[in-house]
DOKOLVO-965877 format. One record per atom (N, C-alpha, C): x, y, z; residue in one letter. Coordinates in pm, 1 decimal, m for minus. Each point is the difference from the previous one (the first is absolute). Layout:
N
+----------+----------+----------+---+
|        u |        v |        w | r |
+----------+----------+----------+---+
|        X |        Y |        Z | A |
...
+----------+----------+----------+---+
This chain:
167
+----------+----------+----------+---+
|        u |        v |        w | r |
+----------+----------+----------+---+
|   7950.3 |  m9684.9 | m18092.9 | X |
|    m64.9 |    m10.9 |   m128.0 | X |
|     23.7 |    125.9 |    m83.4 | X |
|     12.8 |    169.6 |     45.2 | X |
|     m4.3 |     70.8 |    m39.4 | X |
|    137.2 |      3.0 |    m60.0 | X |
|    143.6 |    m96.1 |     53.0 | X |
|     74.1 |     56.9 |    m16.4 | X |
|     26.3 |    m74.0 |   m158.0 | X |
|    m65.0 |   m130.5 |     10.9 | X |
|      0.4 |    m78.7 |   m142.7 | X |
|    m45.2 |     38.3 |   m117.4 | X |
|   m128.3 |     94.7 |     11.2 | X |
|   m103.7 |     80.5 |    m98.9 | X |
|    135.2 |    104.1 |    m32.9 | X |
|     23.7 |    115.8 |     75.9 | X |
|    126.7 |     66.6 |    m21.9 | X |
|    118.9 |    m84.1 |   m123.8 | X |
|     55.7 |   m109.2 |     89.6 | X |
|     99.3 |    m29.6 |   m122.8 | X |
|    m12.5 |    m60.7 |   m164.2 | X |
|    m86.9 |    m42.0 |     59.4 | X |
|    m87.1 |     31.8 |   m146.6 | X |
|     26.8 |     68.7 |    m86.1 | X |
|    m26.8 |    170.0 |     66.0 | X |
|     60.0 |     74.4 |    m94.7 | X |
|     73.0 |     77.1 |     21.1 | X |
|    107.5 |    m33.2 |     57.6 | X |
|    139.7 |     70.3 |     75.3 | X |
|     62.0 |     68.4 |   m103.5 | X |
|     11.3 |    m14.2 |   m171.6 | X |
|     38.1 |     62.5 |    m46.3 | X |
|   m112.3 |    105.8 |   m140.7 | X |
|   m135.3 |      0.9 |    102.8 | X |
|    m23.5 |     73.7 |    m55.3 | X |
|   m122.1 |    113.2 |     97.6 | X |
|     65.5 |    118.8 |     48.3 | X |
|    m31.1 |     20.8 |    144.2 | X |
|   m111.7 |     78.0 |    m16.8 | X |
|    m54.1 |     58.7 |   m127.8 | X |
|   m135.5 |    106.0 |    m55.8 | X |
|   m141.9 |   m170.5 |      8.3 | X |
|     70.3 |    m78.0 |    m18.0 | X |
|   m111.3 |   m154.5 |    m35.1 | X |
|      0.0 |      8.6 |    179.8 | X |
|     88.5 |    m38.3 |     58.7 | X |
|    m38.9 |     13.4 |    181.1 | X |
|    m82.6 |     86.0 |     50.5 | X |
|     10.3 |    133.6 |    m68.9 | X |
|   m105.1 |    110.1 |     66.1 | X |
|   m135.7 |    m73.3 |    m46.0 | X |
|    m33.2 |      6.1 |   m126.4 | X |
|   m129.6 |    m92.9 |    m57.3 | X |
|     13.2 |   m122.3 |     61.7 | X |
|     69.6 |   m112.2 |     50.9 | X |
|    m59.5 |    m71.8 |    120.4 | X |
|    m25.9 |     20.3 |     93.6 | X |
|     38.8 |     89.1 |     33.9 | X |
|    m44.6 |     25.8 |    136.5 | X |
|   m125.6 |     94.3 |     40.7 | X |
|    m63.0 |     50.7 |   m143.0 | X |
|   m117.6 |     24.2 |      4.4 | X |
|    m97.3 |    m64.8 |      1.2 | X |
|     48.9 |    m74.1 |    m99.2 | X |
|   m112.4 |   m148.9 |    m32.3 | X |
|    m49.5 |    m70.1 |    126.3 | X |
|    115.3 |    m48.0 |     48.8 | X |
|     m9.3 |    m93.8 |    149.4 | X |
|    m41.5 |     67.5 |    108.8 | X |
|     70.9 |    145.7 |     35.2 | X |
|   m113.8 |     81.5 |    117.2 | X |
|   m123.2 |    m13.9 |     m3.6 | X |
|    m45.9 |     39.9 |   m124.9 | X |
|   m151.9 |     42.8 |    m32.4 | X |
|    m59.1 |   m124.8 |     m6.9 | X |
|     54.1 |   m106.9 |    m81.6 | X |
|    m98.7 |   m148.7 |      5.3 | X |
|      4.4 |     m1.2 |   m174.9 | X |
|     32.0 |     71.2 |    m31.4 | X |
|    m47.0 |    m29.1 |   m139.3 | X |
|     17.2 |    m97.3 |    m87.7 | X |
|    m87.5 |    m96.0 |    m51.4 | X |
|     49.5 |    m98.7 |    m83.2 | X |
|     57.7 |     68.1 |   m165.4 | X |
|     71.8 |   m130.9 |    m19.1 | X |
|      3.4 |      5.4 |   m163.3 | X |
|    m19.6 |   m121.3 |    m61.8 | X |
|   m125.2 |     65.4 |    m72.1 | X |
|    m71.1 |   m122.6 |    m89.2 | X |
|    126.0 |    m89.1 |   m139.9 | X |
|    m67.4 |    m72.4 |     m2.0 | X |
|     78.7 |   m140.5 |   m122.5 | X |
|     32.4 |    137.1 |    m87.9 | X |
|    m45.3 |    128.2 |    m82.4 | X |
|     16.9 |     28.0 |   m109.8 | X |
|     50.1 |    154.3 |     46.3 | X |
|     61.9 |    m46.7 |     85.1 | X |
|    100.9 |    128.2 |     64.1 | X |
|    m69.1 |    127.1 |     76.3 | X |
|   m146.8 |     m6.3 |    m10.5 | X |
|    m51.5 |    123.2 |     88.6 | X |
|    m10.1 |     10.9 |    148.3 | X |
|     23.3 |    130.4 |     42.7 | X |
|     35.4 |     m0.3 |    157.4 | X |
|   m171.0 |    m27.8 |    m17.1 | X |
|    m42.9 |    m20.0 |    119.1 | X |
|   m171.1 |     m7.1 |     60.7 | X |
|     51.4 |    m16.5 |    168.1 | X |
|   m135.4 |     84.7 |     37.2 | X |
|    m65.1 |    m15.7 |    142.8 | X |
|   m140.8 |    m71.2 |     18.9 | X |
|     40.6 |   m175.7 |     m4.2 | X |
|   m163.3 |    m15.4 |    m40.6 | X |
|    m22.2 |    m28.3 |   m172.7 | X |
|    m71.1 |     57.0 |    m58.6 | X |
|    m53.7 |     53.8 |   m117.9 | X |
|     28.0 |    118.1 |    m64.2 | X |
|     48.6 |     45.9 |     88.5 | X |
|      4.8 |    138.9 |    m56.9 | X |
|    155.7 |     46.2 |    m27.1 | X |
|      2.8 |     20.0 |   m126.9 | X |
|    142.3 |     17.0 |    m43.4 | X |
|     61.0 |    152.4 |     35.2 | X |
|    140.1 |     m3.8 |     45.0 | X |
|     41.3 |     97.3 |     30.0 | X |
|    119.7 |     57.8 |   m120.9 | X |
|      7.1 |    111.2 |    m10.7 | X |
|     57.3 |     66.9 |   m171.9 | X |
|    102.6 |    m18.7 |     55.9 | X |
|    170.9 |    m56.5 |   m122.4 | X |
|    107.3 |    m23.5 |     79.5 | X |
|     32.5 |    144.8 |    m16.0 | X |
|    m50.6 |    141.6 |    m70.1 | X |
|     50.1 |    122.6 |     16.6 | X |
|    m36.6 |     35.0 |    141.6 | X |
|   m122.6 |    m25.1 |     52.4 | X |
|     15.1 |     33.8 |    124.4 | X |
|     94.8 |    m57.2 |    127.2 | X |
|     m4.5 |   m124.4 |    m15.9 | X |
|    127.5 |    m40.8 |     69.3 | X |
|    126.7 |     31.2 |    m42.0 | X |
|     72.5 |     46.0 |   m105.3 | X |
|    132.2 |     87.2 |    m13.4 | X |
|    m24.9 |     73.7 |     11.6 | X |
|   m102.1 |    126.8 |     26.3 | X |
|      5.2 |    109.6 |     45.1 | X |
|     20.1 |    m66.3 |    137.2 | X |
|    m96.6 |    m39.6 |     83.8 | X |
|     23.8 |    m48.8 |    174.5 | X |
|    163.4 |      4.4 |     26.0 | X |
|     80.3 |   m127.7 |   m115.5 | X |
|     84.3 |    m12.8 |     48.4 | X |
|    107.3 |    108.9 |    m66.5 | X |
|     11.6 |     50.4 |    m57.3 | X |
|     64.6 |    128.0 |    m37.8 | X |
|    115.2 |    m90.5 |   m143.2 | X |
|    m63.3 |    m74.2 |     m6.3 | X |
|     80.9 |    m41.6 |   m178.3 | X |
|   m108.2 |    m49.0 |    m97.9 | X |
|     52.6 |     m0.2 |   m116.8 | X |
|    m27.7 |     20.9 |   m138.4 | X |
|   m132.8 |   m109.4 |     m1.9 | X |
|   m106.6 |     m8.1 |    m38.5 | X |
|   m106.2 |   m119.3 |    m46.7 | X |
|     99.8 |   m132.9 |   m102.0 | X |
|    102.4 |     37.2 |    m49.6 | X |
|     56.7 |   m157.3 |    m39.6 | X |
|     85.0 |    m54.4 |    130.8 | X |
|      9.2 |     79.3 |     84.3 | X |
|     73.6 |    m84.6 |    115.9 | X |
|   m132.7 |    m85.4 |     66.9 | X |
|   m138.2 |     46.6 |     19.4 | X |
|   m120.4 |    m86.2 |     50.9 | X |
|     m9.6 |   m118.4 |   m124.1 | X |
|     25.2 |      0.4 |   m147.3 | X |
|    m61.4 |    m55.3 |    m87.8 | X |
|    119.3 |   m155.5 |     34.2 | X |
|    147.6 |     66.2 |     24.2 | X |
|    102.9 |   m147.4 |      6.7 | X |
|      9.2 |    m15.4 |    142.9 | X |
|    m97.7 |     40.5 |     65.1 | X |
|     19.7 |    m47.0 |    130.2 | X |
|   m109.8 |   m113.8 |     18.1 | X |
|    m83.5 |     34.3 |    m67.7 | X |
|   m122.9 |   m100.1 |    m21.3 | X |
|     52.5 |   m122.6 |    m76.6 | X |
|     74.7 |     74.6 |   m116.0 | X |
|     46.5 |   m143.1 |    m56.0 | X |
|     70.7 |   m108.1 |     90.4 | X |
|    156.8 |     46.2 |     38.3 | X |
|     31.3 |    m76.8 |    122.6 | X |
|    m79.4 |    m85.3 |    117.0 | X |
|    m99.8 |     64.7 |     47.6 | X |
|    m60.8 |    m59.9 |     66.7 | X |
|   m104.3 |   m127.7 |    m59.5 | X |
|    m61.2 |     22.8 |   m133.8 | X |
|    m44.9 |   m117.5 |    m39.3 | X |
|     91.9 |   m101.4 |    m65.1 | X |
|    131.7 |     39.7 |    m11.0 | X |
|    120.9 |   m109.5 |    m59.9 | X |
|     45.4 |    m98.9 |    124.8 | X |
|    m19.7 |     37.5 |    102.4 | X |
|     30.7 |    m24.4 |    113.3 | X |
|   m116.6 |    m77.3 |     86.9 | X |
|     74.0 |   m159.2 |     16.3 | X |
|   m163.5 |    m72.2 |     76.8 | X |
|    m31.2 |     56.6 |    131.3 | X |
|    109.3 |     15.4 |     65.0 | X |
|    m18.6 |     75.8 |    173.4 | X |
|    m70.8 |    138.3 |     m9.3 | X |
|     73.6 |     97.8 |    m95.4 | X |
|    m49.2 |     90.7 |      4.2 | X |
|   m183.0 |     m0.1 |    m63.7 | X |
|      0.0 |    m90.1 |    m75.0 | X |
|   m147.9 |     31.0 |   m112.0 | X |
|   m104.9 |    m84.6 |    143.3 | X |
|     43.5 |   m104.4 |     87.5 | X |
|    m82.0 |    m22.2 |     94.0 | X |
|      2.3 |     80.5 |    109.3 | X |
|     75.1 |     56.1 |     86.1 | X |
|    m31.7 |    103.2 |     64.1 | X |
|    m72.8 |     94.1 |    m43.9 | X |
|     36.2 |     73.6 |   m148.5 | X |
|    m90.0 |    113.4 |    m23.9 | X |
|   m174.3 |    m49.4 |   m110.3 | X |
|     m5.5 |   m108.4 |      6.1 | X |
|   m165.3 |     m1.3 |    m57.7 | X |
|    m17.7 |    m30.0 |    136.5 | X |
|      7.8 |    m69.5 |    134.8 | X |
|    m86.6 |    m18.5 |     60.2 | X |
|     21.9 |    103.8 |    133.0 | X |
|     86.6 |    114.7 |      6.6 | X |
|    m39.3 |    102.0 |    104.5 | X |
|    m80.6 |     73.0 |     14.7 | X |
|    m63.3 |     59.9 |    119.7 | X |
|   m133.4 |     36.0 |     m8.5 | X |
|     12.1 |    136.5 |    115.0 | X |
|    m71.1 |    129.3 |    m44.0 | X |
|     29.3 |    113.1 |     92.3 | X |
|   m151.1 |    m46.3 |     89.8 | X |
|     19.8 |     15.1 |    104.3 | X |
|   m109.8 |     71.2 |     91.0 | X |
|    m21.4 |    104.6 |     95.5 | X |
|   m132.2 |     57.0 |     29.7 | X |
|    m40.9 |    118.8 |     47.8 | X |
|     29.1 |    m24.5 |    131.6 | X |
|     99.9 |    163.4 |     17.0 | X |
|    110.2 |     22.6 |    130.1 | X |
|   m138.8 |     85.5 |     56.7 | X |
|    m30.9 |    m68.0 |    135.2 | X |
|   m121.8 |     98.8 |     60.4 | X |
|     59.1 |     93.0 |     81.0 | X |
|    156.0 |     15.2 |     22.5 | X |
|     59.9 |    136.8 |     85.7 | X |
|    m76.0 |    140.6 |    m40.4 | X |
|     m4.9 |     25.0 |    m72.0 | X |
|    m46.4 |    163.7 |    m53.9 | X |
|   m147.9 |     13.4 |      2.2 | X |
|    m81.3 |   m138.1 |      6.4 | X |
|   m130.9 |     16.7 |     13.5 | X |
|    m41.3 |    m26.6 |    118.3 | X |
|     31.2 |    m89.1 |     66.9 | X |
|      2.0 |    m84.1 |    139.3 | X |
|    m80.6 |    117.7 |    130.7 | X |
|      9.7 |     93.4 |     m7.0 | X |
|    m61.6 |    103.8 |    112.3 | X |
|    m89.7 |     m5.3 |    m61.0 | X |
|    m75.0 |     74.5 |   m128.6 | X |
|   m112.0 |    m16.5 |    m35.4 | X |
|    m89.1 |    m97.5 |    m27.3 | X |
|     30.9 |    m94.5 |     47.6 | X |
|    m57.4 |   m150.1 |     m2.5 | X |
|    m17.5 |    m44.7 |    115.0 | X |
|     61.9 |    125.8 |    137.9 | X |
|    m10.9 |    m60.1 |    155.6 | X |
|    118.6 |   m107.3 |    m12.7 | X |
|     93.7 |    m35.8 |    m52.3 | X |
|    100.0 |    m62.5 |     56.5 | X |
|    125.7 |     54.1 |     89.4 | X |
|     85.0 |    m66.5 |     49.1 | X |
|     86.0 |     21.5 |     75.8 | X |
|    142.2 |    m35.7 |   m120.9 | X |
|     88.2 |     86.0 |     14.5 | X |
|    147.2 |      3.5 |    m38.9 | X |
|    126.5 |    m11.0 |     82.2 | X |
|     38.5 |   m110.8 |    m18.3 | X |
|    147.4 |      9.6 |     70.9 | X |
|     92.0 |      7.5 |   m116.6 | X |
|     88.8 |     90.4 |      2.9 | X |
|    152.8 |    m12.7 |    m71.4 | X |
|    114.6 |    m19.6 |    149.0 | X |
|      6.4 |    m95.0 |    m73.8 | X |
|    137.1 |    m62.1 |     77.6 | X |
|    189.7 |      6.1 |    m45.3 | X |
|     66.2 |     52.2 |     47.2 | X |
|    109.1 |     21.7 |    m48.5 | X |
|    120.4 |    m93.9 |     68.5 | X |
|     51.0 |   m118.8 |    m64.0 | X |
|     83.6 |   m116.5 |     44.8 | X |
|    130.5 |     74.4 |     51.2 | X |
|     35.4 |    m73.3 |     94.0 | X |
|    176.5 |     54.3 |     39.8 | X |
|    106.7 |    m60.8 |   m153.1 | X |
|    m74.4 |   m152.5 |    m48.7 | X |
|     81.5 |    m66.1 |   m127.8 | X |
|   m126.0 |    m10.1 |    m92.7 | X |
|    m51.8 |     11.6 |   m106.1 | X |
|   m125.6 |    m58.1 |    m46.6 | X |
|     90.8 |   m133.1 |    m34.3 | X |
|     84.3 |    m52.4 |      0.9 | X |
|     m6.2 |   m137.7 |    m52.1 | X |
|     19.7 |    m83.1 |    152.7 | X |
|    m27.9 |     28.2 |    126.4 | X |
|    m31.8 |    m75.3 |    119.4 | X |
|   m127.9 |   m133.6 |    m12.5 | X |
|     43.1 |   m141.3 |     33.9 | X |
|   m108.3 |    m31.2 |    m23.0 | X |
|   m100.0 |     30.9 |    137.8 | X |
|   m157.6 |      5.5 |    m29.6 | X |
|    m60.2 |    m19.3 |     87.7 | X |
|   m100.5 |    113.6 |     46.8 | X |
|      3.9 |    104.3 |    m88.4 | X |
|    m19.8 |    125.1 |     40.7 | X |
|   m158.6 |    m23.9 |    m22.6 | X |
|    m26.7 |      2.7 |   m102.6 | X |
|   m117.0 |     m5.8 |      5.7 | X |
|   m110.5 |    m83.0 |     62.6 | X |
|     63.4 |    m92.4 |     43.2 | X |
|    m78.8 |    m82.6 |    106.0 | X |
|     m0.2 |     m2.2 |    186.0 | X |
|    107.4 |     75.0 |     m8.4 | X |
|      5.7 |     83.6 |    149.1 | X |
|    m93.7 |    130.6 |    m60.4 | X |
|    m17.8 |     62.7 |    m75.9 | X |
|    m33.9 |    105.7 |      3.4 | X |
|   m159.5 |    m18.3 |     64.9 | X |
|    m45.7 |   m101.2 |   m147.4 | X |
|   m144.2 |    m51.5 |     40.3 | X |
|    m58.6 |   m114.6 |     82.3 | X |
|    122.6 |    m12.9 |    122.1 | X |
|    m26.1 |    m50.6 |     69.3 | X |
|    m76.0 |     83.7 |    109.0 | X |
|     96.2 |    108.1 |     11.4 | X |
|    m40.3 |    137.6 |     88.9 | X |
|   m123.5 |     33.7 |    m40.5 | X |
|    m40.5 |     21.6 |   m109.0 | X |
|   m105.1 |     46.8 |    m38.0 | X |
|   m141.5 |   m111.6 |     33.4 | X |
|     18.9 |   m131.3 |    m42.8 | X |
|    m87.9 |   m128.3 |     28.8 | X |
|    m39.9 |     22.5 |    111.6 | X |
|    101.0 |     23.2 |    102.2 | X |
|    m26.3 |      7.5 |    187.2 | X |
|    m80.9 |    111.4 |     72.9 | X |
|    m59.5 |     82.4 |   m123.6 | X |
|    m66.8 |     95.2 |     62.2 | X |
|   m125.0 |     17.1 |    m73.2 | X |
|    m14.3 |   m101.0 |    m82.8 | X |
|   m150.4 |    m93.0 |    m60.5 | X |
|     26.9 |    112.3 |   m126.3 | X |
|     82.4 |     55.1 |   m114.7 | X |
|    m26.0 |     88.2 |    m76.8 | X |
|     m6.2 |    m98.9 |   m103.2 | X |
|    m61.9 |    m11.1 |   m119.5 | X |
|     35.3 |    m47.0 |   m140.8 | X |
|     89.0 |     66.6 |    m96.7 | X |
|     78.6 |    m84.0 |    m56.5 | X |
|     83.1 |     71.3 |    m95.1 | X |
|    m78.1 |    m41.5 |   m132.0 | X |
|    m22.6 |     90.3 |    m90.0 | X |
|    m57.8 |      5.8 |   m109.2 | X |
|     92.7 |    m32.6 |   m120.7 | X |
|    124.5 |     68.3 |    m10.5 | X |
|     71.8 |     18.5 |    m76.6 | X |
|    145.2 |     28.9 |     16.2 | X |
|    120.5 |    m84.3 |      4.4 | X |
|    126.1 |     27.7 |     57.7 | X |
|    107.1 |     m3.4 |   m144.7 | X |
|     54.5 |     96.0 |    m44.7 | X |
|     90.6 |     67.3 |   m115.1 | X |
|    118.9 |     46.8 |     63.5 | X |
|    138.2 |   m105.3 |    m20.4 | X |
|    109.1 |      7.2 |     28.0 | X |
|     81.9 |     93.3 |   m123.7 | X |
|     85.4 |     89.0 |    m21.1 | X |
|     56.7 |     19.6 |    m73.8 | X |
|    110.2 |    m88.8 |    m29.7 | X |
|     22.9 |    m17.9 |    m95.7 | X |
|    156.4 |   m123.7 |    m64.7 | X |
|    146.6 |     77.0 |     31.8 | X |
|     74.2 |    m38.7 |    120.1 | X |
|    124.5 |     83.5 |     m5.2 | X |
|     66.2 |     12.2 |   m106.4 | X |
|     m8.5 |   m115.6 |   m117.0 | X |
|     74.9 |     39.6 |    m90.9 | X |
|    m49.2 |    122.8 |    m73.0 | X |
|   m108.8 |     69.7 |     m9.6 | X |
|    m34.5 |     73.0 |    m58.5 | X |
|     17.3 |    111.3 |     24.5 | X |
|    m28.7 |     59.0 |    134.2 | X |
|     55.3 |    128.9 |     56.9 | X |
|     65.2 |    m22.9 |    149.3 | X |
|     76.0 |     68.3 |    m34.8 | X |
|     89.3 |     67.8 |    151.4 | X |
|    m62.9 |     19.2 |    114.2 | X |
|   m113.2 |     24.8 |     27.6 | X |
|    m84.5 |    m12.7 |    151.9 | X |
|   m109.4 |    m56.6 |     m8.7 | X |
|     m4.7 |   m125.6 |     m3.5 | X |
|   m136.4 |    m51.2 |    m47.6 | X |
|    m74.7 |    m31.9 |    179.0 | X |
|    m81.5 |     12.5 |    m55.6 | X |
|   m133.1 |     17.6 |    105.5 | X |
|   m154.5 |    m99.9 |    m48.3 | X |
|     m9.5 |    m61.5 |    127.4 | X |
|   m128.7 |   m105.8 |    m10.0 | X |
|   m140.2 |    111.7 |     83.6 | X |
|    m47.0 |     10.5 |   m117.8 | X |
|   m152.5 |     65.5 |     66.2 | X |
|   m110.7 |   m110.5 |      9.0 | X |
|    m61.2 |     14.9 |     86.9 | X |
|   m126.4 |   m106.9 |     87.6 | X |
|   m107.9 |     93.3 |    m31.5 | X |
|   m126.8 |    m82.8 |    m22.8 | X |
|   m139.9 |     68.1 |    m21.1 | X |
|    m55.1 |    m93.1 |    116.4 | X |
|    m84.7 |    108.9 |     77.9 | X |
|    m55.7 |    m98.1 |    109.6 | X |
|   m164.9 |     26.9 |    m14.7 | X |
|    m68.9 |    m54.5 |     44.9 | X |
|   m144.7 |     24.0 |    m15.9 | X |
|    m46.6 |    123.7 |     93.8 | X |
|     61.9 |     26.2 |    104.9 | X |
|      1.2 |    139.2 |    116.2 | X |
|    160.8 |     59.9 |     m7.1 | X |
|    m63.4 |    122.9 |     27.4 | X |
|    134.8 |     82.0 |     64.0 | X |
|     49.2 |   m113.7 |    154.0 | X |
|    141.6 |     12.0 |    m27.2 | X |
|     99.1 |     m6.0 |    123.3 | X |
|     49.8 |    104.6 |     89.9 | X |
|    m27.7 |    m65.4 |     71.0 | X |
|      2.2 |     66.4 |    189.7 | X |
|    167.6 |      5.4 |     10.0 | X |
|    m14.3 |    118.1 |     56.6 | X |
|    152.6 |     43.1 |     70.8 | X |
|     76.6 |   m111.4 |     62.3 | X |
|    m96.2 |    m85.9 |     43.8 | X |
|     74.0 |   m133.5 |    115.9 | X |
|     73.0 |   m124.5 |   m117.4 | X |
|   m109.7 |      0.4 |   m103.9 | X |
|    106.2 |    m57.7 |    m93.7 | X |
|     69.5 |     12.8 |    m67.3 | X |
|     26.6 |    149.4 |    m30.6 | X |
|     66.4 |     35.4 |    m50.8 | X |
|    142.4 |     13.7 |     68.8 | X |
|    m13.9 |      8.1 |    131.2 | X |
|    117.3 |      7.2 |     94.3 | X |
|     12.3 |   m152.4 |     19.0 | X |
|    m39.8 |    m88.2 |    m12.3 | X |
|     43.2 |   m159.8 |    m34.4 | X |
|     45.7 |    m45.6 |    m87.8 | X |
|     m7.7 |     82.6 |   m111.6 | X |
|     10.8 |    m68.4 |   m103.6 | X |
|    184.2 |     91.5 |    m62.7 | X |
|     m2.2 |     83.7 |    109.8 | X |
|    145.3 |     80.9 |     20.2 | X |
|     95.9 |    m99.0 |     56.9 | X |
|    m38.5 |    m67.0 |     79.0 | X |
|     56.1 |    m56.8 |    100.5 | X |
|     85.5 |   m123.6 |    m73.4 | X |
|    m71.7 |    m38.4 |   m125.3 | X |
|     44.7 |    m96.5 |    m77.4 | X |
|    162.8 |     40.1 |    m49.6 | X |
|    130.3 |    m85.4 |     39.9 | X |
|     84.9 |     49.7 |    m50.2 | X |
|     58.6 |     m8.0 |   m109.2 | X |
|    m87.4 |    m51.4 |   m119.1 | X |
|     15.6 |     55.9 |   m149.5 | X |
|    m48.8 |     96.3 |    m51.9 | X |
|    m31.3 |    115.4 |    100.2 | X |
|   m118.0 |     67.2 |    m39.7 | X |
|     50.6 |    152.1 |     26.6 | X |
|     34.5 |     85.1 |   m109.7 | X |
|     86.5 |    106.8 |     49.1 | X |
|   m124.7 |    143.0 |    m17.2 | X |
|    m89.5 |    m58.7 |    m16.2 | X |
|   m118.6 |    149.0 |      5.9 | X |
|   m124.1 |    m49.5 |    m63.7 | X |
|   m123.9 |     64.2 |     32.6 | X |
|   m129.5 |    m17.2 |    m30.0 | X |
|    m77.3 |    136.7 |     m7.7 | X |
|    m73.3 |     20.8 |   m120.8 | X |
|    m49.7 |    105.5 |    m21.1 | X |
|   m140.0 |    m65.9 |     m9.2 | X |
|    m79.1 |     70.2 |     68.0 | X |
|   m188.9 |    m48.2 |    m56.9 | X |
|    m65.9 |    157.9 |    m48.0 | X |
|   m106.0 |    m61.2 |    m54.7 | X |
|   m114.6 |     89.2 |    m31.4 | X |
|    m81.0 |    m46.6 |    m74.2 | X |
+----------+----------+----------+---+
C-alpha cells in the first residue's frame, strides 16, 4: 500500500516527505484541505518545518490528496492512536520489543502471542512497525505484567525472531 501512496507522487519527492508525515502520525485531511488530528487542526507551517520544505509544498500536497478518491479516502478516515511503549512502566505494564529476522514473515505475531498466551499474560496493546516505512521495523507488545526470563527465552526460540528487548 505504501508503495502505491508513494507513486502517487513519484514525481514530486518534497509532497512524499509531507506524506509520509501525514500517514505516520494519523493525520487526517479534512474536505477543505486542513491537516487535523481529530479536531484539532494542525498549521501546514508546522508540518513543512517537520518535513524540511516550503508550507506550499503541505498546501499542494493537500490538494492532490483531495483530487484523488483513494487518496481523499484513506486520508479523512485515518486515525493516530496512543503508543503506550514510553508510558507502559508507569502504568505497571510489561514491554516486549521484538526484532523480526524478515518483518514481512507471515505469522510473527501470532507465534509471538502465542508464547506469551501460554504463560496466562494479557496483551494489551501489539504495534507492528510497516516495513515499508523503515529499515528495521520492530513489533512492540504491551502486556498487562512484566515478562519472565522463561518467556522471553521462548519467545527467542521462535525462528522469525532475531532479538527481544523488555522493560
Amino acid at each position: 500500500m505504501w508503495k502505491m501512496l508513494l507513486e502517487k507522487f513519484e514525481k514530486h519527492p518534497a509532497q512524499q516527505k509531507v506524506l509520509k508525515i501525514l500517514f505516520e502520525r494519523g493525520f487526517q485531511v479534512s474536505e477543505d484541505g486542513k491537516v487535523t488530528s481529530g479536531k484539532i487542526e494542525i498549521a501546514h507551517t508546522q508540518l513543512a518545518k517537520e518535513a524540511g520544505v516550503d508550507r506550499r509544498v503541505v498546501d499542494a500536497t493537500t490538494d492532490t490528496i483531495l483530487e484523488d478518491e483513494t487518496l481523499r479516502n484513506i486520508f479523512q478516515n485515518v486515525r493516530s492512536i496512543p503508543f503506550l511503549r514510553d508510558v507502559a512502566p508507569a502504568l505497571g505494564l510489561g514491554v516486549i520489543i521484538i526484532t523480526p529476522e524478515d518483518a514481512a514473515t507471515v505469522g510473527i505475531l501470532s507465534e509471538v502471542s502465542g508464547v506469551i498466551a501460554a504463560h496466562s499474560i494479557s496483551i494489551r496493546q501489539a504495534v507492528s512497525d510497516d516495513p515499508y516505512f523503515t529499515d528495521q521495523a520492530k513489533m512492540t507488545i504491551i502486556t498487562d505484567s512484566k515478562i519472565s526470563g522463561d518467556t522471553v527465552n521462548e519467545i527467542l526460540n521462535i525462528k522469525s525472531v532475531k532479538g527481544v528487548s523488555i522493560y
